[in-house]
Steps between C-alpha positions, in 0.01 A plus 500: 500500500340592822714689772427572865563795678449508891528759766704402815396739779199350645417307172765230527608579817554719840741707520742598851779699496728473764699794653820445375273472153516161380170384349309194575191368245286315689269275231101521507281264544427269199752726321747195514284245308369769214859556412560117477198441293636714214843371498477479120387823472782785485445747810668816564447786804417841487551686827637818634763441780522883550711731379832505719862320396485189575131404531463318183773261584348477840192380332638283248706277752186499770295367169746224474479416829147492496415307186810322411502376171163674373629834371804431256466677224654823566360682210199478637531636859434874451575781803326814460205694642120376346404850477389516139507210250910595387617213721191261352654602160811419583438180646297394147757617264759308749355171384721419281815289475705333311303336254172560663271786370380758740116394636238706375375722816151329477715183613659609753313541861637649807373378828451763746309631881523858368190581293672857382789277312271264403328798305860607369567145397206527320523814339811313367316221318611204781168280658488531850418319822491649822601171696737254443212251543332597188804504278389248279147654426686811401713283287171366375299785442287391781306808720530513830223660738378619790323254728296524816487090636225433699550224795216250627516412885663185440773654247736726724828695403723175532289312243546832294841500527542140381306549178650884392857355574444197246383740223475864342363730807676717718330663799552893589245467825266365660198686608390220748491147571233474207685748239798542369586754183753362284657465139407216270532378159172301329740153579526631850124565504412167360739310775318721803142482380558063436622493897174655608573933492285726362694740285371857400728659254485858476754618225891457346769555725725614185665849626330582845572421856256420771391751818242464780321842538303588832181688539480639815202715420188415689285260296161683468176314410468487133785673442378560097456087433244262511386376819577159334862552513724388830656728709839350363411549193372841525804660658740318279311666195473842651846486591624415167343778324602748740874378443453450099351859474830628681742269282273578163812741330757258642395152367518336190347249453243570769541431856347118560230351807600202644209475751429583861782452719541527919312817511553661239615428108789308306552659151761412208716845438676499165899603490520891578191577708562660860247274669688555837429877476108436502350553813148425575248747651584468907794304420702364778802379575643200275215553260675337227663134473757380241429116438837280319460182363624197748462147395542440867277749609235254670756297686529753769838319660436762807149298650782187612609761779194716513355191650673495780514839568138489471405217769692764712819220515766676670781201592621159356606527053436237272646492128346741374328660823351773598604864657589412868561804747811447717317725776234227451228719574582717202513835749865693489720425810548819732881503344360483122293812590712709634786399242218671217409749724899644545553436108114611305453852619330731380844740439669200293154434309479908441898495361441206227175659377678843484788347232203296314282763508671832362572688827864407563769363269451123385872411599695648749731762358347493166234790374231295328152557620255236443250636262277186444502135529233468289586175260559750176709721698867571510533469867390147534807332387679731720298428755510130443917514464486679876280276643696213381801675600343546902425162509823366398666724757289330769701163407151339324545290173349793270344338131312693273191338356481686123181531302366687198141735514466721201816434350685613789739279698402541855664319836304368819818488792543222682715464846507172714670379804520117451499235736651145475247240474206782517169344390310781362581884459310775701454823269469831593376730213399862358489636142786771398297657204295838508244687334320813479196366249249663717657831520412876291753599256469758277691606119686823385185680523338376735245237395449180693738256373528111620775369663856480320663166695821603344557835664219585744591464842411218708629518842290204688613542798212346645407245212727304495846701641354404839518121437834548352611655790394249758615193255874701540457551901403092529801411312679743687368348836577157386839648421568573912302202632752298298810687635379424828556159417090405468430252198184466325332124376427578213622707181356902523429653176479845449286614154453812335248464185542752208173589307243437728324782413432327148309202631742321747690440223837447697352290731366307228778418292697469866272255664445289174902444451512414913196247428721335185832535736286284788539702746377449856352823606366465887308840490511842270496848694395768272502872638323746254412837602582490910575846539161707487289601773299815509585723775250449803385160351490177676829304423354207275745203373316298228611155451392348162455104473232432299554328190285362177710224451353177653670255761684546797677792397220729676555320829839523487501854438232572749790360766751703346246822573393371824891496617554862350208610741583311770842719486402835478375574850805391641657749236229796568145401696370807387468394149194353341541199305251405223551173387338431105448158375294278295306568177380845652853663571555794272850431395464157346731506185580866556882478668809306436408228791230385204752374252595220788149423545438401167816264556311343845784675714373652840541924435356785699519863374528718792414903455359808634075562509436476111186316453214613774286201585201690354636593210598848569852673515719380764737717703804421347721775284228719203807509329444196314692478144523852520876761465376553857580169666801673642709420836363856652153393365283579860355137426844372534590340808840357585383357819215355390682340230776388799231338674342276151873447454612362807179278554573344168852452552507338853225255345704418190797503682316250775402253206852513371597319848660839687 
């Protein structure tokens, strides 16, 4: 008798804690109607709800709430961690009941986003599926692949999205308006390639999860291929074997090609191997992309209000409308300015990246020094628990947005003001994770050695502690303007992403769940890396709008940048603003602000000189992913960082309607 199995975290559903630590499940897309379809089919859950008292209660009433009536054999909900195949085990021998025989293992199939427990599951005998959507080809012994679908010019996304949502495929991104990279079983193949796409399959899904890797190498003239080959084409195969060669010891079965993809390469990694620790000859910045499975992937709910923003609309709503500016210009009001300008300095901005960063006590009163925040380290709970804490304090409705990456249960931190009768949500964002990938360590004796995640400090004080910082001084500055008795239009959202450093993957998981939720996001802020300026360089803000993802969504965020620069020279004249957009800016995909592209929301990363327009270094901090991205780094720059902060504050602040 065949059994199902199903993760809940991002599987079946989204997961918010609140601060007072009640748990909401938030159901997927199509998740709802792939549980009713097996109704006669006996379905269990396997999921790990953490390890304090409490939290498997927690997640046993929030599953009820969720999916009343659709998990009621008890027997078969199993709380545990997935990290070996004891819990798969378990689960198989827990099949049985009175008067029914345990299910053989080879019946059983668990239904799960994580490709490492999908390879435990397997290692215990159960079939697997890595999306709800394809439940019944695992149940069927039915592959699923990998699948590049090719648009014609008279077949966009939304004809796309009619099809895939009527059969087996589930997209995980789309390249352009004429690609998309997705997962598909042969029925799912059939049903695209009878509605007019052309499907190239490139290999089983099975026990690996999907990345985009970019090549930011220059592209020489036959560059050891045939002249017949594309440029595309060429890079993307170059790339991959530079990144297989690196994985070779890690990987088994091999890393897999899955074609060219935005400049660069999307490959298949099998459970276990440390794609996110490859970096490319010349890599830069955000040089590695996480991509998650979303049925509604190619709805992009954000382009409704991108529209607007857009045809530069700045008064009048409809139902749903777009981002209006309560300035009506867009520009901060004299009394906005000088409301940042008293509360983002560069000594407040210089305190919260001292407790973040190592160099003073996380908590008042308390010893700890911050080590790391790099996703595998100690810290970043600790740092996440504080941040959460500060947020709280400044009277904002704090909610913690939980997540799994390598088996570890991570947090992105969420604090918003709210606003009665609001009609979108302005956010204002930075990452809170850290590394040191790029730095020299050595053993015992000596010898080079690579980075150790775990215990190898990672200060970022720069990348991202700076963002961090000026996220905490805008909520903090919100915090007064409300005392004073000013009110904002609209709902301001303060985000902190965890695991950015391993392919957006906060961001990811975050702005997929706020895309299910329907949220109304008027514009995204993202400040990564503000803080660096070489000493005797010319102060250089760049503003990042370009996006690969088509529709309005690159106007839109082309306003949001042209407001941030309109703002700085009443903030500092003296600084340069360089303003990046279109296919050719440098940071496409490579920061936070990308994740809310892909969902057609307007988004802007804001940062310090990273990417030269000629290619060359900028003059932002040399301390890049190294144990020397310190606060007494002499890249480091408080007031520099006072200046990015307070331009992109006033503006956000401004579209919130103060």
């Amino acid at each position: 008798m065949p059994v199902l199995f199903f993760d809940i975290g991002a599987t079946l559903a989204d997961a918010r804690e609140e601060a007072d630590g009640s748990l909401t499940l938030l159901p997927r897309p199509r998740v709802l109607a792939v549980l009713d379809a097996f109704l006669d089919v006996r379905r269990g859950v396997i999921s790990n709800p953490g390890s304090s008292e409490g939290d498997a209660e927690r997640a046993a009433s929030a599953l009820r709430e969720a999916f009343p009536g659709r998990f009621t054999d008890d027997a078969l909900i199993h709380w545990g961690p997935k990290d070996s195949r004891e819990i798969f085990d378990e689960a198989v021998a827990g099949t049985a009941g009175e008067g029914i025989p345990a299910s053989a293992a080879s019946e059983c199939v668990f239904v799960g986003e994580d490709h490492q427990e999908r390879a435990f599951a397997g290692q215990a005998g159960l079939r697997t599926a890595a999306h709800p959507v394809f439940t019944s080809a695992a149940l069927e012994n039915r592959p699923v692949l990998w699948a590049r679908i090719e648009l014609s010019e008279d077949r966009g996304l939304p004809a796309l999205e009619t099809v895939a949502n009527q059969t087996e495929v589930v997209p995980v991104h789309i390249a352009s308006a004429r690609l998309v990279l997705a997962m598909a079983s042969m029925r799912g193949v059939a049903t695209l390639e009878q509605a007019g796409f052309t499907v190239d399959l490139r290999g089983p899904v099975e026990n690996t999860a999907a990345f985009l890797i970019r090549d930011d190498r220059p592209l020489t003239p036959g560059q050891g291929f045939a002249g017949a080959l594309d440029k595309a084409t060429t890079r993307a195969t170059s790339a991959f074997g530079i990144v297989a060669d690196e994985l070779a010891g890690f990987t088994a079965p091999p890393l897999l090609p899955l074609g060219p993809a935005p400049s660069g390469v999307y490959v298949a990694a099998p459970a276990g191997a440390p794609i996110e620790d490859i970096h490319l000859p010349g890599a830069k910045p955000g040089h590695t992309e996480r991509l998650l499975p979303d049925p509604a992937l190619l709805s992009r709910p954000g382009e409704a209000w991108a529209q607007g923003l857009a045809a530069g609309t700045t008064e009048g709503l409809a139902e749903p409308g777009p981002p209006a500016s309560a300035a009506g210009d867009g520009r901060p009001s004299p009394e906005t300015i000088a409301a940042v300008g008293a509360a983002v300095t560069p000594e407040v901005l210089r305190g919260h990246i001292a407790r973040i960063s190592g160099v003073e006590p996380l908590r008042d009163g308390e010893a700890l020094l911050v080590r790391s925040r790099d996703a595998s380290a100690a810290d970043n709970p600790r740092v996440v628990e504080a941040l959460a804490d500060r947020f709280q304090n400044l009277g904002l409705r704090v909610r913690l947005h939980r997540f799994r990456w390598r088996g570890r249960r991570l947090f992105n931190v969420e604090a918003e003001h709210r606003v009665a009768g609001a009609d979108s949500t302005v956010l204002i964002t930075a990452h809170l994770d850290s590394t040191a990938s790029s730095g020299e360590f050595v053993d015992e004796t000596g010898d080079p050695r690579p980075y150790d995640p775990v215990v190898d400090p990672a200060p970022g004080a720069d990348d991202d502690g700076s963002g961090i910082a000026a996220v905490v001084a805008a909520a903090e500055c919100l915090h007064h303007l409300l005392a004073e008795g000013r009110t904002p239009t609209r709902n301001v959202r303060f985000v902190l992403f965890n695991a950015e450093e391993q392919g957006l993957v906060g961001s990811k998981f975050y702005a997929r769940a706020a895309a299910a939720a329907d949220d109304r996001i008027a514009g995204v802020f993202q400040m990564d890396m503000i803080a660096g300026r070489q000493q005797g360089s010319t102060p250089t803000i760049e503003i990042h709008a370009g996006s690969s993802v088509p529709g309005p969504v690159v106007g839109a965020s082309d306003t949001l940048g042209a407001l941030v620069a309109d703002a700085v020279p009443a903030i500092d004249p003296a600084v340069t603003v360089q303003q990046l957009t279109g296919p050719s800016d440098p940071a496409i995909g490579r920061s936070d602000h990308a994740s809310f592209h892909e969902r057609g929301w307007a988004a802007i990363a804001v940062s310090e000189d990273i990417f030269a327009p000629d290619g060359g270094p900028g003059t932002g901090t040399r301390q890049y992913h190294t144990p020397g991205d310190t606060l007494i780094d002499q890249d480091h720059s408080p007031e520099f960082a006072a200046t990015v902060a307070r331009s992109v504050t006033a503006t956000a602040l401004t579209l919130a309607g103060l």
